[in-house]
C-alpha positions, 0 to 999 in steps of 0.5 A: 739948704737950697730952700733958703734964699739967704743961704743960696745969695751966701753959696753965690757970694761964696763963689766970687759972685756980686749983684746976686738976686734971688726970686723965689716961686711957690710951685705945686704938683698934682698927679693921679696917686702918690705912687705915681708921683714916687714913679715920676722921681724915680725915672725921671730925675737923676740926682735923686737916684744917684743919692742911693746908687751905691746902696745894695739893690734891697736898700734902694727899694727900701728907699723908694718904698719909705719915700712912698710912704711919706708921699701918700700923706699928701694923698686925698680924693683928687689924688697926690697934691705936692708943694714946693718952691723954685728959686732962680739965682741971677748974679755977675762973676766978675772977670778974674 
């Protein structure tokens, strides 16, 4: 849902924001091998483990593991190769 620009200046206009301006930057990610990309998420982002803490301990391995199974398709002689996009929201939220 956050990919879409469109979507993103809705969620905003939603939220009682004018002037909403969105720039999108196409981004890439280059690490030794998946598994060490599948690490970097693990410990370092927050949100995506807090999509599976209330899972038994077995689950969330489950999880990590199919995650790294999905990654290691993007796996080739130079290593884990990653695209992604960022987007930047501007907006005003007049005063109330």
């Amino acid at each position: 849902m956050f990919i879409d620009p469109t979507k993103l200046e809705t969620l905003f206009q939603k939220a009682g924001f004018t002037d909403i301006e969105v720039s999108s930057l196409a981004t890439g990610q280059r690490m030794e091998s998946a598994a060490s990309e599948v690490s970097m998420i693990r410990d370092g982002y927050a949100f995506y483990k807090s999509l599976i803490a209330d899972l038994p301990a077995d689950r969330q391995s489950a999880a990590w593991a199919e995650l790294a199974v999905i990654l290691k398709r993007f796996e080739g002689p130079d290593g884990f190769t990653g695209t992604g996009q960022i987007n930047l929201v501007v907006g005003r939220k007049p005063a109330p």
